[in-house]
C-alpha positions as CSV (number, residue, x, y, z in Angstrom):
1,X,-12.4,-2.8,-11.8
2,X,-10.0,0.4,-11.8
3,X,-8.6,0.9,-8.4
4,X,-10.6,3.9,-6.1
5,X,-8.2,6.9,-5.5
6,X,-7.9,8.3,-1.9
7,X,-10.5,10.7,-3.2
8,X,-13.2,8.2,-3.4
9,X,-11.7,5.6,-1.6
10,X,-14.8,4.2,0.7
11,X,-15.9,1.0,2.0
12,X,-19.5,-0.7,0.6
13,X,-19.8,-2.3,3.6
14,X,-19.8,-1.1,7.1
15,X,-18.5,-4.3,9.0
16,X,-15.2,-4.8,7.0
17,X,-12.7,-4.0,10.4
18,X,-14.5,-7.4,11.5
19,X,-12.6,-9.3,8.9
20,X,-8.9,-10.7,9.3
21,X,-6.5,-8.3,7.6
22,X,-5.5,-11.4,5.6
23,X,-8.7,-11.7,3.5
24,X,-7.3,-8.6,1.6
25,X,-4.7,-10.3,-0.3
26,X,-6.3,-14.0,-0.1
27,X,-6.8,-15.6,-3.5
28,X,-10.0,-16.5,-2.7
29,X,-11.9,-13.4,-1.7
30,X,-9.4,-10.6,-2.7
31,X,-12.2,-9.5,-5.6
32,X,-14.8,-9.4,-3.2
33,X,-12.4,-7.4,-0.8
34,X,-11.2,-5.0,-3.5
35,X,-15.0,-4.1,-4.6
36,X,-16.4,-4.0,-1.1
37,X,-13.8,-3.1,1.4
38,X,-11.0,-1.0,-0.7
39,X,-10.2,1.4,2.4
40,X,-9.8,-1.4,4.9
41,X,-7.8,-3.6,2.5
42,X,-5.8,-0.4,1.9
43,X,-5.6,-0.6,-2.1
44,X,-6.4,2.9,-3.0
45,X,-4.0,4.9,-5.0
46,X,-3.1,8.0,-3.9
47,X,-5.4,11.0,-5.1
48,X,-2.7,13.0,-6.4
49,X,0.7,10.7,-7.2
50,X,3.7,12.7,-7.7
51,X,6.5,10.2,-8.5
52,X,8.8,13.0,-9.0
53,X,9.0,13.1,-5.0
54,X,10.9,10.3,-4.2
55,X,11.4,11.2,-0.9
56,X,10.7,8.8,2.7
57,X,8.7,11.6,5.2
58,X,10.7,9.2,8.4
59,X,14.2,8.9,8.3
60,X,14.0,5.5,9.9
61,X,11.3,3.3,7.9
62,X,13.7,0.0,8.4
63,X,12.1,0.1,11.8
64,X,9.3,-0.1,10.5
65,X,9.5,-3.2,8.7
66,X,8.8,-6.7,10.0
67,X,9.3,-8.1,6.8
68,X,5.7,-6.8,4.8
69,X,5.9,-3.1,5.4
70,X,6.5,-2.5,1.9
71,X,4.7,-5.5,0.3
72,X,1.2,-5.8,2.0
73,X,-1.6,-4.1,0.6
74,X,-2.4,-3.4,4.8
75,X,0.5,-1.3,4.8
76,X,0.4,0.2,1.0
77,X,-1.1,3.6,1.8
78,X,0.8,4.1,4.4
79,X,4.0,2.9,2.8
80,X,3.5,5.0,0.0
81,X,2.5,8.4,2.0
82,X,6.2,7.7,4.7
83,X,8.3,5.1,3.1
84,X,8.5,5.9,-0.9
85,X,11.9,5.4,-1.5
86,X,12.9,2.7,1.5
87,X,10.2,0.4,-0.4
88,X,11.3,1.6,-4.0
89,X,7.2,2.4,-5.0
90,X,6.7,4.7,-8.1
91,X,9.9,3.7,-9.0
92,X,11.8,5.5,-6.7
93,X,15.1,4.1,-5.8
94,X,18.2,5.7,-3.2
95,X,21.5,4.7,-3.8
96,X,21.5,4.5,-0.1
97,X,19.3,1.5,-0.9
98,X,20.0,0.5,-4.6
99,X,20.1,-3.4,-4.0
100,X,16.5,-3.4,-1.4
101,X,14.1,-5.3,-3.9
102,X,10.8,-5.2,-2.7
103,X,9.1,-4.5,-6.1
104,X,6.9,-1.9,-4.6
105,X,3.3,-2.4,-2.6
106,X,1.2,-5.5,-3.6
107,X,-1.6,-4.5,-5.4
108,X,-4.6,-6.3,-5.4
């Protein structure tokens, strides 16, 4: 199943805030989450990626991070729209950061 885009990026199901965050990127019901509950889970690629713009919109996304900022599928969207280069996604890499290796979002 291809992964929505921001454009169509909609949950199936109108209860999935009730679920733990941690059901997104659980082995055991991250299809179900990904078909049903892609907006909550937060797995939907941008509408319009421009990997050319490796830039972070905050100057200050290590303040951010508790340790999953840039590896939780919870945080992906927002990770991707603020912290680009601080979490190296889309390949985008600082040499104010060159050894950070956090391999980019998870994707479910």
């Amino acid at each position: 199943m291809p992964t929505p885009t921001a454009d169509n990026c909609r949950d199936t199901l109108d209860y999935c805030a009730k679920y733990d965050p941690s059901v997104c990127t659980n082995t055991t019901y991250r299809a179900y989450m990904t078909a049903k509950c892609p907006k909550y889970c937060g797995i939907c690629t941008p509408a319009h990626p421009d990997p050319i713009n490796c830039t972070d919109t905050l100057p200050n996304c290590g303040e951010y991070d508790s340790g999953d900022l840039c590896t939780s599928s919870y945080y992906h969207q927002w990770a991707w729209e603020n912290c680009r280069v601080y979490c190296q996604l889309d390949g985008c890499l600082s040499a104010d950061n060159p050894g950070r290796l956090h391999g980019g979002a998870a994707k479910l």
